[in-house]
C-alpha positions in Angstrom: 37.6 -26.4 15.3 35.2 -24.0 16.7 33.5 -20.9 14.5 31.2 -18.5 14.9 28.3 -17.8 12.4 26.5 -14.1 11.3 23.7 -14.4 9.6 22.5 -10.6 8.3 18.6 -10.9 6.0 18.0 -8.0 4.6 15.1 -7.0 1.9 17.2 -7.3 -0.7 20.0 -9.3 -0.1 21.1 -12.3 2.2 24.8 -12.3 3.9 26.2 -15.1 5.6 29.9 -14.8 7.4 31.6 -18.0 9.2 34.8 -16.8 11.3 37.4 -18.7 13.7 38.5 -17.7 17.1 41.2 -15.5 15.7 38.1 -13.7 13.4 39.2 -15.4 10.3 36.7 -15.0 7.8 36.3 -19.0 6.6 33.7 -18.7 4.8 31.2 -15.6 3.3 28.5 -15.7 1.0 26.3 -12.6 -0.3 22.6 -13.7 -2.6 19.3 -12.1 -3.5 16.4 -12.5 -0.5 14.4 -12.5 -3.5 11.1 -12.2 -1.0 11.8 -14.9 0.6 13.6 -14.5 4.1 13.4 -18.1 4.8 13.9 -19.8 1.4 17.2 -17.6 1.4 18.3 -18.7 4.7 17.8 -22.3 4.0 19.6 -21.7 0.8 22.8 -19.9 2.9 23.2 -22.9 5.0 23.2 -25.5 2.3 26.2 -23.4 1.3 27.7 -23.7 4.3 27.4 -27.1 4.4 28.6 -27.6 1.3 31.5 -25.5 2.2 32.3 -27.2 5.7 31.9 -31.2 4.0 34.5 -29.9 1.5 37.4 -28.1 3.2 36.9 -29.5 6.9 34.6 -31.5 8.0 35.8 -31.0 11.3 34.4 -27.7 11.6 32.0 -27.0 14.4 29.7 -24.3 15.2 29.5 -23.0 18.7 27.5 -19.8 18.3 25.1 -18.3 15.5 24.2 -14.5 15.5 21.8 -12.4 13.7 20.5 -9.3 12.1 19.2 -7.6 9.6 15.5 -6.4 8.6 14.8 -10.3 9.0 16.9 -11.0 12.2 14.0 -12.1 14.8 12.7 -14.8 11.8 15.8 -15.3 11.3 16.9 -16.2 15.3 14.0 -18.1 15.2 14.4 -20.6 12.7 18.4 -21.2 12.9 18.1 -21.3 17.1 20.6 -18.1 16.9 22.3 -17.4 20.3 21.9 -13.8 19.9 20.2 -11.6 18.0 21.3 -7.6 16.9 20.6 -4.5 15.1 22.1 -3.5 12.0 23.7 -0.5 13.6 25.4 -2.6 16.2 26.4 -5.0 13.8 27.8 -2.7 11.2 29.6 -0.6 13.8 31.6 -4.0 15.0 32.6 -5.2 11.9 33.8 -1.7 10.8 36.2 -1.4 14.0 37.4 -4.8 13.7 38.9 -3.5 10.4 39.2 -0.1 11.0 39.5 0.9 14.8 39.4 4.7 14.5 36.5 4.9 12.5 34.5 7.8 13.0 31.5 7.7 9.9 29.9 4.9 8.3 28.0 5.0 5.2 26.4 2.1 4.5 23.8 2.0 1.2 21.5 -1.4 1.2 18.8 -2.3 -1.5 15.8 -1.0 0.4 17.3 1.3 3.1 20.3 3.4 3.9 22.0 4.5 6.9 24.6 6.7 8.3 26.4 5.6 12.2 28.8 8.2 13.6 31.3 6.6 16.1 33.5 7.7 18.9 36.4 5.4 20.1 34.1 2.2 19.0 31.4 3.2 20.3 27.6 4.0 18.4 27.2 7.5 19.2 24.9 8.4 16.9 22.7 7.1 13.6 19.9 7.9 11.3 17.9 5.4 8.4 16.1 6.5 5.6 12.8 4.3 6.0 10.2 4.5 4.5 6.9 2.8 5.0 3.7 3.0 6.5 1.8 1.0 9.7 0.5 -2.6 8.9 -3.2 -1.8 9.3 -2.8 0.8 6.3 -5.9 -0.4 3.6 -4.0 -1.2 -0.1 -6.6 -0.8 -3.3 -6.2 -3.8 -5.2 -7.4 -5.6 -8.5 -9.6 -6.5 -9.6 -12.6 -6.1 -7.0 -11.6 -2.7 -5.8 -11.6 -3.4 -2.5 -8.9 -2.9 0.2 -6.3 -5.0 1.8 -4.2 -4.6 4.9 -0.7 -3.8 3.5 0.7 -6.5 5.6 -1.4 -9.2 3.9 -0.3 -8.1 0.3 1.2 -10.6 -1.6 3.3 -10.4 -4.5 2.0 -10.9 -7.5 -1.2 -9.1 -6.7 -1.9 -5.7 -8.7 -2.6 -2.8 -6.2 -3.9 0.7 -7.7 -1.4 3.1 -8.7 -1.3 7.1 -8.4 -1.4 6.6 -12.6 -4.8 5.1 -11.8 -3.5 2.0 -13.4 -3.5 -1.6 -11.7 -0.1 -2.6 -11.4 1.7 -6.1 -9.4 3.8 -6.0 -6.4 7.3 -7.0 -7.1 8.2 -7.6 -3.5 6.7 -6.8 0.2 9.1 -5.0 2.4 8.5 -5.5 6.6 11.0 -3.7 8.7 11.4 -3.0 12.9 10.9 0.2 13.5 11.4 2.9 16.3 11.1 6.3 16.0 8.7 9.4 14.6 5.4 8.8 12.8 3.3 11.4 10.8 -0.7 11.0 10.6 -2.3 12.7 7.7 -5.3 13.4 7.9 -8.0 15.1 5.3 -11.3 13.0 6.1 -12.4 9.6 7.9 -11.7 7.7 5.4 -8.0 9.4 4.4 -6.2 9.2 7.6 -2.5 7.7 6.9 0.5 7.4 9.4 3.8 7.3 7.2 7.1 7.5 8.2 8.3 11.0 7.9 10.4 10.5 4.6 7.9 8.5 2.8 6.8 10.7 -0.7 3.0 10.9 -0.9 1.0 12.8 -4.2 0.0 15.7 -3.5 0.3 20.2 -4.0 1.6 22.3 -1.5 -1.0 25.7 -1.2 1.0 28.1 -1.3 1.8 27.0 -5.4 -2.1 27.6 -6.0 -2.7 30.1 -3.8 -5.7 32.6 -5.1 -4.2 35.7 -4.7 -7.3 38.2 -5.0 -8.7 35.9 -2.1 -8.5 39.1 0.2 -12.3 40.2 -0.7 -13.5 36.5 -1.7 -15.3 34.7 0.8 -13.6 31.0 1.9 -11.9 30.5 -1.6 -8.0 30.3 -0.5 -7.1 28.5 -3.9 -7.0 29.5 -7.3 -9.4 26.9 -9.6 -7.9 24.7 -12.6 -7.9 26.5 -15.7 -11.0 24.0 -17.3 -12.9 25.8 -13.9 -11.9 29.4 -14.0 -14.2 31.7 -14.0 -12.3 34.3 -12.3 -12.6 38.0 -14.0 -9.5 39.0 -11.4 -6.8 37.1 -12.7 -3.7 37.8 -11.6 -0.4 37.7 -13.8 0.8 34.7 -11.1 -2.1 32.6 -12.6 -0.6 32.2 -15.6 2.6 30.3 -13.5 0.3 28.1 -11.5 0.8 24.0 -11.7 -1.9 22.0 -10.7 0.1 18.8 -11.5 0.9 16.6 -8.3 4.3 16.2 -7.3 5.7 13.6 -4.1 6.7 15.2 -1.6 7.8 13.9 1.9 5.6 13.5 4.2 7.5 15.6 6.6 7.2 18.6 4.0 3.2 19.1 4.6 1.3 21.4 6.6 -2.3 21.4 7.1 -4.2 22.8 4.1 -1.9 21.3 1.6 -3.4 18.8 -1.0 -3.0 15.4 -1.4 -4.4 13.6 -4.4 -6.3 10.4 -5.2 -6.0 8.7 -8.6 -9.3 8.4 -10.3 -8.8 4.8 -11.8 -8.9 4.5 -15.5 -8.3 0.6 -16.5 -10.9 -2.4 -17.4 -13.4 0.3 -19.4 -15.9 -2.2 -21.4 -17.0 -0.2 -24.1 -19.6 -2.4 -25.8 -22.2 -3.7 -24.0 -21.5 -7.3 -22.4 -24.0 -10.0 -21.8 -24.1 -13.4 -19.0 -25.1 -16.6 -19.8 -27.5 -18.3 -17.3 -25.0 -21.3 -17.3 -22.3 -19.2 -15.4 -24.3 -18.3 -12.6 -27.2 -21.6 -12.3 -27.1 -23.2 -9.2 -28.4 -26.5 -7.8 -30.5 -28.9 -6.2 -33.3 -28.2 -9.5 -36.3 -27.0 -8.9 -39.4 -28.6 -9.4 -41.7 -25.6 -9.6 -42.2 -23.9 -12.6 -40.4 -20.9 -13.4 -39.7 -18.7 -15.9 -36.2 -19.0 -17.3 -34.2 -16.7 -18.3 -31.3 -17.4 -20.7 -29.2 -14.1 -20.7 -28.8 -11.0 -18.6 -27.3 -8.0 -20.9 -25.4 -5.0 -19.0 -27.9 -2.6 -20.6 -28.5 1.3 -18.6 -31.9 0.1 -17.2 -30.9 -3.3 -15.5 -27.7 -1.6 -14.2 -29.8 0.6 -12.4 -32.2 -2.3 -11.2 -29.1 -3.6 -9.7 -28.4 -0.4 -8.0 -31.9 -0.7 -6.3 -30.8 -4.4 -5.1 -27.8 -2.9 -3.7 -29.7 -0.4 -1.5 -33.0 -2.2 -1.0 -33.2 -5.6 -2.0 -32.5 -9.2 -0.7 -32.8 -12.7 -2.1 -35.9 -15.0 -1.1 -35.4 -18.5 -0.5 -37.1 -21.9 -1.0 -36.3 -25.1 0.9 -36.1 -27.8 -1.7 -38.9 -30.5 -1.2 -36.9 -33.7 -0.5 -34.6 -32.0 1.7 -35.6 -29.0 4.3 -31.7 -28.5 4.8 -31.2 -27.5 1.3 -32.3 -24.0 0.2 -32.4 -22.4 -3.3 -33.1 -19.0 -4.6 -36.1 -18.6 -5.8 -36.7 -14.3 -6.2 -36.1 -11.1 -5.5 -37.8 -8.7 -2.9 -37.0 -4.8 -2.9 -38.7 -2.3 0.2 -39.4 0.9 0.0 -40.4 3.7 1.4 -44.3 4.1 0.3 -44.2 7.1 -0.8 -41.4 5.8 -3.2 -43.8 5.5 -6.5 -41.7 6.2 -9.0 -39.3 3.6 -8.3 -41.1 0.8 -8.0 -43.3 1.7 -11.8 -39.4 2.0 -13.0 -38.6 -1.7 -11.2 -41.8 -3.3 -12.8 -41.0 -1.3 -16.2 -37.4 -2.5 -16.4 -38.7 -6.3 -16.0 -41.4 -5.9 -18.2 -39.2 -4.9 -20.7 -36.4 -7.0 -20.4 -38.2 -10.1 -19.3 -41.9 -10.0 -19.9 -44.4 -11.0 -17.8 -42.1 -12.3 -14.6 -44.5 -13.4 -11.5 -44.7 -9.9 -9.8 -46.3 -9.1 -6.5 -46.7 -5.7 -4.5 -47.1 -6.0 -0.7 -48.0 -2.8 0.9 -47.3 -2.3 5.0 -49.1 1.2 5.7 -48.5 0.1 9.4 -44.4 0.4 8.7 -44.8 2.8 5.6 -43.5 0.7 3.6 -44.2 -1.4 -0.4 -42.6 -4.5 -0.8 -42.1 -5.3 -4.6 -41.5 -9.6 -5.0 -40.4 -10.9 -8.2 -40.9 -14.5 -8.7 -37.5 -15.8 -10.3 -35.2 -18.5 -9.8 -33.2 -17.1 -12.9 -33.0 -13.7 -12.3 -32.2 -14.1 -8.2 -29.5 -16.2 -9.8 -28.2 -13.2 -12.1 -28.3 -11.3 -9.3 -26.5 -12.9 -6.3 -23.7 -13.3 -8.9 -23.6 -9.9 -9.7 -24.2 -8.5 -6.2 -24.1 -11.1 -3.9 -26.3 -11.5 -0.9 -27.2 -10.3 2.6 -27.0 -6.8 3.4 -22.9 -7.4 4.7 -21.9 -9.1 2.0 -22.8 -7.5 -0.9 -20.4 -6.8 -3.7 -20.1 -5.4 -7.3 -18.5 -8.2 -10.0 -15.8 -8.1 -12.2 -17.7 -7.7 -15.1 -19.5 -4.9 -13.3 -16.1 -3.5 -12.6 -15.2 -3.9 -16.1 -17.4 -1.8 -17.1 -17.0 1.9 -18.4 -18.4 4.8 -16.2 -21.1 5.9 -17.7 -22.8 2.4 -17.4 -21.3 2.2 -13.8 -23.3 5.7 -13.3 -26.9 3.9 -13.9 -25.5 1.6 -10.8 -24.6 4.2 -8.9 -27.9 5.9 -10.0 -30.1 3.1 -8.2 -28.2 2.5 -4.9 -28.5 6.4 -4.5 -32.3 6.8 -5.1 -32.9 3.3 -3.2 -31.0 3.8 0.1 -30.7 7.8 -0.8 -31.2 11.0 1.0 -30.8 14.5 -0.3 -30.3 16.4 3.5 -29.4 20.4 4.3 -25.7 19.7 6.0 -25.2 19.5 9.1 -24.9 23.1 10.9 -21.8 22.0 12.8 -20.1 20.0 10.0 -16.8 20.1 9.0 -16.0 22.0 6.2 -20.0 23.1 5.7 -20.8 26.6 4.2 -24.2 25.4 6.5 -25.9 26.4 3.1 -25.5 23.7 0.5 -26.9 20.3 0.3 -25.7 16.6 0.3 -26.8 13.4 -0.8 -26.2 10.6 1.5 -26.4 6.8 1.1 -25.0 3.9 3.4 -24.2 0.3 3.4 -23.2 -2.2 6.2 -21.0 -3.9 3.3 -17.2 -2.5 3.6 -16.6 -3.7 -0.1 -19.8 -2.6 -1.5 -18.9 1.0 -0.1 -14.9 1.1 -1.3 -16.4 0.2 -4.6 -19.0 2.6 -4.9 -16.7 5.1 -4.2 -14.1 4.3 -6.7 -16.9 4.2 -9.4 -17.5 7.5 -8.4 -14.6 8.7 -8.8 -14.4 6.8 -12.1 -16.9 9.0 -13.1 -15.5 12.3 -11.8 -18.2 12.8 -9.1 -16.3 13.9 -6.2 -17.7 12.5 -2.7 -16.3 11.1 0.4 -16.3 8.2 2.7 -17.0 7.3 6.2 -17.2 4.7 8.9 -19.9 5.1 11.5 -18.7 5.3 15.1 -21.0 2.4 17.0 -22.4 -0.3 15.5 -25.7 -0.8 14.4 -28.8 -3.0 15.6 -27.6 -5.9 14.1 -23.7 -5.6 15.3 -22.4 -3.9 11.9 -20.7 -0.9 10.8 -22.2 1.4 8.6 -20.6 3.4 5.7 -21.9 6.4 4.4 -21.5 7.7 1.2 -22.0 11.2 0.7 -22.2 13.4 -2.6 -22.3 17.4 -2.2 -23.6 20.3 -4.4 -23.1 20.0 -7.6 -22.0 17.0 -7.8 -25.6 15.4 -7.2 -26.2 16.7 -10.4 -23.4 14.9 -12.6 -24.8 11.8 -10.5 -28.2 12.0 -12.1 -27.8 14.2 -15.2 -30.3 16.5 -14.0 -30.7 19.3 -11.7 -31.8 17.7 -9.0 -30.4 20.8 -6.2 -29.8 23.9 -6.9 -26.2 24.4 -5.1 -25.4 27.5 -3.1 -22.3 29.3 -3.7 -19.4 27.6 -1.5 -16.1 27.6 -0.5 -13.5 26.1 -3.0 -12.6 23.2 -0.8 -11.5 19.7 -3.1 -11.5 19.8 -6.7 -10.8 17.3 -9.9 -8.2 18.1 -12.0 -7.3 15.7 -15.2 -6.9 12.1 -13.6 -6.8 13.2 -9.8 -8.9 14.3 -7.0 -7.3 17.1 -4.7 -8.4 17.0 -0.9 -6.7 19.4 1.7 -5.3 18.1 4.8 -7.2 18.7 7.7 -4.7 17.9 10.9 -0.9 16.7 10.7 0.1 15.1 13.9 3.6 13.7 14.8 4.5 10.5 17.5 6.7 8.5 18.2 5.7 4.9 17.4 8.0 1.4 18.0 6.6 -1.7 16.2 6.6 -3.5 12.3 6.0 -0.8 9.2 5.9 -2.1 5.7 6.6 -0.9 2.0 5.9 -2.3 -1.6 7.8 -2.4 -4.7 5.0 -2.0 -7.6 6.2 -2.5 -10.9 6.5 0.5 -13.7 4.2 3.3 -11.7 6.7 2.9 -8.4 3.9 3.7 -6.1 0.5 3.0 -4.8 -3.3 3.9 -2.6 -2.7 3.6 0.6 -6.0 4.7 2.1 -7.0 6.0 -0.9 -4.4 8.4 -0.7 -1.4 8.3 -3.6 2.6 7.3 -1.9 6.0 6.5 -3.9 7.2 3.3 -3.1 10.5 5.3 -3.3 13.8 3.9 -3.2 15.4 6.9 -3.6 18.9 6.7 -1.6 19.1 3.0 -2.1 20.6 0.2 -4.1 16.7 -0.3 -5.2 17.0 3.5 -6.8 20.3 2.4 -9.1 18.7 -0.9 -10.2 15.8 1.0 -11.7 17.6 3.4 -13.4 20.0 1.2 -14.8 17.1 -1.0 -16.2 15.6 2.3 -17.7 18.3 2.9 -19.6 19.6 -0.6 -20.7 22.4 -0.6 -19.0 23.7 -3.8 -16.5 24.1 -2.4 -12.7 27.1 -4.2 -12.2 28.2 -1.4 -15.3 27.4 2.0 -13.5 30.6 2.8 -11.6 33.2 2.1 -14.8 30.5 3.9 -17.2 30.2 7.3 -14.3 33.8 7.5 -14.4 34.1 7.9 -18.2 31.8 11.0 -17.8 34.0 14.7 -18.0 30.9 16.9 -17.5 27.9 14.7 -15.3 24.7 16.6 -16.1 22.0 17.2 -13.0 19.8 14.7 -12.2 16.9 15.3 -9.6 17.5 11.8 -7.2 15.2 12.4 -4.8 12.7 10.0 -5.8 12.6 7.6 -9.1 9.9 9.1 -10.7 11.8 12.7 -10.7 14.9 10.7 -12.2 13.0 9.2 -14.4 11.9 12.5 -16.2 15.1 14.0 -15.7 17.2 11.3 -17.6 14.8 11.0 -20.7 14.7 15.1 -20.8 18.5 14.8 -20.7 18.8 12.0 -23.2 16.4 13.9 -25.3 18.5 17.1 -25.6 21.5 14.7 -26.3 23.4 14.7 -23.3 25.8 11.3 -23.1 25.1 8.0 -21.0 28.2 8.6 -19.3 27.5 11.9 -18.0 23.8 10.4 -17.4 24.9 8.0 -14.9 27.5 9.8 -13.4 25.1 12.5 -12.9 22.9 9.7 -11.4 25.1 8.8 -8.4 25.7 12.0 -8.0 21.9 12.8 -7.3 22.0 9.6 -4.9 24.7 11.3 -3.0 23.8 14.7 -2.5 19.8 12.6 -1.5 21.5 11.2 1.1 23.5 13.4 2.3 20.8 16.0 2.9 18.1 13.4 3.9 19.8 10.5 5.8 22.8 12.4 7.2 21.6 16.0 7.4 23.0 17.1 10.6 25.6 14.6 11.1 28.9 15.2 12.0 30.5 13.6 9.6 34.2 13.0 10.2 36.9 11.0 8.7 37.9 8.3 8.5 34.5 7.8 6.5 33.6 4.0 5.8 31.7 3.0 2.7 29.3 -0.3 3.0 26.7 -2.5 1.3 26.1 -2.9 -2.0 26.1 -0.1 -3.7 29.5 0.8 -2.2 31.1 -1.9 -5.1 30.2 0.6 -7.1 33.1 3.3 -8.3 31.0 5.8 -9.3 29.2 6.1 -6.0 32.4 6.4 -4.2 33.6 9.2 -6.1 30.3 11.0 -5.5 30.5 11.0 -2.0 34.4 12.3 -2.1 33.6 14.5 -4.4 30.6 16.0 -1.9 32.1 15.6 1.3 35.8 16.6 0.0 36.9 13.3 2.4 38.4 10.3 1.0 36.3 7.5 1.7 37.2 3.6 2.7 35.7 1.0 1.7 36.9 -2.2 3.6 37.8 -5.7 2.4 34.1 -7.6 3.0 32.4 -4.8 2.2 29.2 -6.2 1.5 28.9 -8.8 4.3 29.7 -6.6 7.0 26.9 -6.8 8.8 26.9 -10.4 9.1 30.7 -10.3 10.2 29.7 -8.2 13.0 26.8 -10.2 13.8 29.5 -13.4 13.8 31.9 -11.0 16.1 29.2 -9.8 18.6 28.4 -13.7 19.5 32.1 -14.6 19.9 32.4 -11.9 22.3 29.8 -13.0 24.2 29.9 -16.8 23.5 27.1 -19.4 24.8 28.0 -22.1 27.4 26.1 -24.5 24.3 25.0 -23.0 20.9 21.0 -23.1 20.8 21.9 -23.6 16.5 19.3 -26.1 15.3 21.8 -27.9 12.7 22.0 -27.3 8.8 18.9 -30.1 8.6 16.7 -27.0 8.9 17.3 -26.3 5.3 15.6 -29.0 4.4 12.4 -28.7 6.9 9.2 -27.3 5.9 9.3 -24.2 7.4 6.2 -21.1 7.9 5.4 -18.0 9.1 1.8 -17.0 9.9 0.4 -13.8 12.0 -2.6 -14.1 14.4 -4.2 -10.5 15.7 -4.5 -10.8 19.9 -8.1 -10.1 21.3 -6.9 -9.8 24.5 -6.3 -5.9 25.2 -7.3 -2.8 23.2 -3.4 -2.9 21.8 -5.0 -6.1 19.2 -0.9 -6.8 19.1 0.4 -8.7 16.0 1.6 -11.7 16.9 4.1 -13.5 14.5 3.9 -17.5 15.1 6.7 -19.6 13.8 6.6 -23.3 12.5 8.8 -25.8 11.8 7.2 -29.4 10.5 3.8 -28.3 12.0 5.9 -27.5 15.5 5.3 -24.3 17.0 9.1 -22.9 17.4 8.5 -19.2 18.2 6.0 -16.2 18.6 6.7 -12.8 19.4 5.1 -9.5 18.5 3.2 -9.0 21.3 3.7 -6.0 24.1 2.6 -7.9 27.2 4.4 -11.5 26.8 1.4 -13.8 27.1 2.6 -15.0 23.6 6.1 -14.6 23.0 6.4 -16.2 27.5 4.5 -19.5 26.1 6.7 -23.0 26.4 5.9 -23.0 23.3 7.7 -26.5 22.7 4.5 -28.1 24.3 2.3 -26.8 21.8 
């Protein structure tokens, strides 16, 4: 008996649909992907298996098809003979069932579409994705430092726009073709996000200054803890400086966007390490001194900050074997003229340590004083705490752990080590030409992410930057730069006296406001990704705060109904109780969020609650996804959410149509996928057999150094065998035999 099998991974869910030659549906099966594209798979096909050894074993599969957000993986891994969109998919299984379909709806866990149709055919579509490029840098826990969203895994806590360190609940990847939007308000914040994609920020025009006409470059009004302003105008009183999302699509240069000042791990006592936790081998035979504990007090935090800038880690070759090498000190260089700081670097070890085996080199010919401390111990302390050579040097967790204003005597030293206090640049951007800045740099990526955060920890605003060419010894250097006043909260003191400036960025409560600087829009075809983060629905993406909004998805219901208590499956016969739904703003979870507790709060029923809930979804859809469709009937309701009754009255009650919703409903991708490969059937299947479920089975990605394009290129395995690679643009991959690999 020959069948034909559709195989449709999505995000969220996994469909599987096993037809005959007359388009009999055998056998259909809809589960959770749970994260795990190929676990579900495997799973799907035991199924089948099970399925085809029970009713008829005589069953035989002559062509597999797939698609879905997981269909090339997918292909890959089964041997599928073809391999389709979702739109294409969806469209044939709707007109297998109904032939004069003209709309389709279909609402998935993650995404949501729309497909208009004349006569059969695909005439039109749009999706609601959003995500952002796979290069885009993550802020994760607990070191601070950033990640490629791509390499995210779940389980891993990534910063939060609550400035909170919250886990990934799942990692979303997803084909994509179609318009970008890169955001831009430094070097270091630059983000391309699709154009839907909610990002933290203000618009200007809800803080605009409006006695700005005689004020010199201050467009915005200042937060009330800031304003000083004897002109203040009635619409003061109305201004919110509180960040909302708002789609990417909705900003325009000079707009805000915010980055969370992170407010978790605060030590408040102070901490000590044992010498135990950080003492190395081989052991040394010459005599040190030894030192048993190193406390986390102001005045060795800042010593640490002067290792960070100017200091390194001298070595000893052990005496019965040259290969091996231990630490045996510290060195620190400065400048000569840099006094001050090296009597506060033998003061601090004279205090903490007594008499430690010091030595001053001086180098008039390079200008330069070379403090040695003679420690096994303490170089220990400190390659734990810092780590060692100039690239690799890092802040610990227990540093991290720490509460600001310690962190501040860190950032203290690393400033006046590797420090300069310079007039800006004439030609800078941004620059009243007037004021000054305070610039440090490090060759260390992580060392600079984290000094940056710990500045903003401590409410110093500053920014971030790569430089453009490499340095002398092949490394990229990061500056760190503080301006006006803010060199003054840096070292409690007035250290500059500030000119007056224009009102550019600015710190209100838990955020730091930056205004856009360029918005650019292109069209870009390739893998975009998304995560769900648990509680805070969102997190940095290049320091910059996004919703990982599923707003207009099955995703968006699941939340809600877990807010309030209720089981999903409940939603549509609850909604249909309600006589009067109240309004719920749906256009992104954190919205509906404050919306239903403000609503329960004034006593306003569950019924109405969630009926005023799918209502919201509707109306987000309609004016997102399908805004300027032509939506005509007959109007076909899919996926998921479509099982859901108070969902399909929303969208009759908002389009005035009555709306269809098909027998196989929520496997109707995969039934077109099954369709689509009959049509078109192979001379001999390339399926690989339901043994695959039981194979060891991975995924990896490899970055091409051939061409400027650096093309990801996914690499497939089964057993250790190379099966697959695609990803790149040119084919020198995804062309290999890769069967003799």
């Amino acid at each position: 008996m020959k069948t034909f099998l559709g195989i449709d991974v999505g995000s969220i869910s996994t469909k599987f649909v096993l037809i005959d030659e007359k388009n009999k549906i055998l056998f259909s099966s809809y589960f959770r992907t749970e994260g795990n594209p190929i676990g579900a798979v495997q799973k799907g096909l035991k199924e089948l298996r099970k399925y085809i050894e029970t009713h008829n074993p005589e069953i035989e599969i002559t062509g597999v098809g797939t698609t879905g957000s997981a269909r090339y993986l997918t292909g890959v891994i089964t041997g599928a003979d073809l391999i389709k969109n979702e739109i294409t998919a969806h469209a044939k299984g709707v007109c297998s069932f109904i032939p004069d379909a003209r709309t389709v709806i279909e609402i998935g866990g993650q995404d949501s579409k729309i497909i208009i149709l004349e006569n059969g055919v695909v005439v039109d579509f749009a999706m609601n994705l959003i995500c952002v490029k796979g290069n885009t840098k993550i802020t994760t826990n607990p070191s601070y430092t950033s990640r490629p969203i791509k390499e995210v895994q779940i389980g891993q806590k990534v910063l939060t726009h609550e400035g909170r360190f919250k886990p990934v609940e799942q990692v979303f990847e997803r084909k994509y073709q179609g318009e970008m939007i890169k955001i831009e308000a430094s070097s270091f914040k630059k983000l391309d996000i699709t154009p839907e994609h909610p990002i933290l920020g203000l618009k200007r025009e809800d803080i605009k200054c409006y006695q700005s006409h005689s004020r010199n470059n201050i467009p915005i009004c200042k937060p009330p803890e800031e304003n000083t302003c004897k002109k203040q105008c009635a619409k003061w009183k109305n201004f919110s400086w509180e960040p909302k999302f708002i789609p990417a699509k909705e900003f325009r240069k000079g707009d805000f966007i915010a980055t969370p000042l992170p407010l978790e791990n605060q030590i408040d006592s102070p901490i000590l390490l044992n010498y135990s936790a950080v003492k190395t081998e081989p052991k040394v035979f010459r005599p040190f001194k030894k030192i048993d504990k190193f406390v986390f007090r102001p005045d060795l935090l800042r010593l640490l900050g002067y290792y960070l800038a100017e200091g390194c880690i001298l070595y000893n070759r052990a005496r019965r074997d040259k290969k091996l090498k231990y630490p045996c000190g510290v060195s620190f260089i400065f400048n000569i003229n840099e006094k001050s700081y090296i009597e506060d670097i033998k003061k601090i070890i004279s205090q903490n340590f007594g008499k430690l085996n010091i030595k001053i080199i001086k180098k008039p010919e390079h200008e330069t004083t070379i403090v040695a401390i003679y420690s096994k111990s303490l170089a220990e302390y400190i390659k734990y705490l810092c780590g060692s050579m100039a690239d690799k040097k890092r802040l610990s967790t227990e540093l991290l752990n720490l509460k600001p204003s310690l962190q501040k005597e860190i950032l203290k030293g690393f400033f006046r080590g590797d420090g300069q206090l310079r007039k800006r640049l004439q030609n800078a951007l941004g620059s009243d030409k007037r004021g000054n800045r305070y610039c440090a740099s490090t060759v260390s990526e992580d060392l600079a992410h984290q000094l940056y955060w710990l500045l903003l920890r401590n409410e110093i605003k500053c920014t971030l930057r790569k430089s453009s060419s490499k340095t002398k010894g092949d490394k990229y250097a990061y500056f760190i730069e503080v301006f006006g006043k803010e060199i003054n909260k840096l070292e409690d003191k007035q250290l500059v006296n500030p000119q007056k400036q224009g009102y550019k960025s600015f710190i209100y409560k838990n955020w730091l406001f930056e205004p856009i600087r360029k918005i650019k829009k292109y069209k870009f075809k390739g893998s975009i990704y998304n995560l769900k983060v648990k509680n805070d629905d969102s997190y940095v993406a290049n320091a910059i705060g996004v919703h990982n909004c599923a707003a207009g998805t099955g995703a968006f219901l699941d939340a809600q109904a877990f807010r309030l208590g209720i089981p999903v499956e409940r939603f549509g016969e609850i909604a249909l109780k309600s006589k009067k739904p109240t309004t719920i703003g749906a256009r992104c979870t954190i919205f509906a969020e404050s919306d239903m507790i403000h609503k329960q709060q004034i006593g306003h029923s569950p019924e109405d609650i969630v009926a005023g809930l799918c209502q919201g979804l509707a109306r987000n859809f309609l004016s997102n996804v399908a805004r300027g469709k032509n939506i005509q009937p007959p109007i076909v309701f899919l996926g998921g959410v479509s099982e859901n009754k108070g969902m399909r009255e929303a969208f009759e009650g908002a389009l005035g149509q009555e709306i269809v919703v098909p027998e196989y409903n929520t496997v109707m991708g995969a039934f077109g996928a099954a369709l689509l490969v009959k049509k078109n059937p192979p001379s001999k299947t390339k399926f690989l057999g339901f043994e695959i479920s039981d194979k060891n089975i991975r995924c990896t990605s490899f970055q091409c150094q051939g061409c400027p394009n650096r093309c990801e290129v996914i690499e497939a395995r089964i057993e250790g065998k190379v099966m697959a690679r695609w990803g790149d643009r040119c084919g020198k991959w995804s062309n290999l035999n890769v069967n003799s690999t």
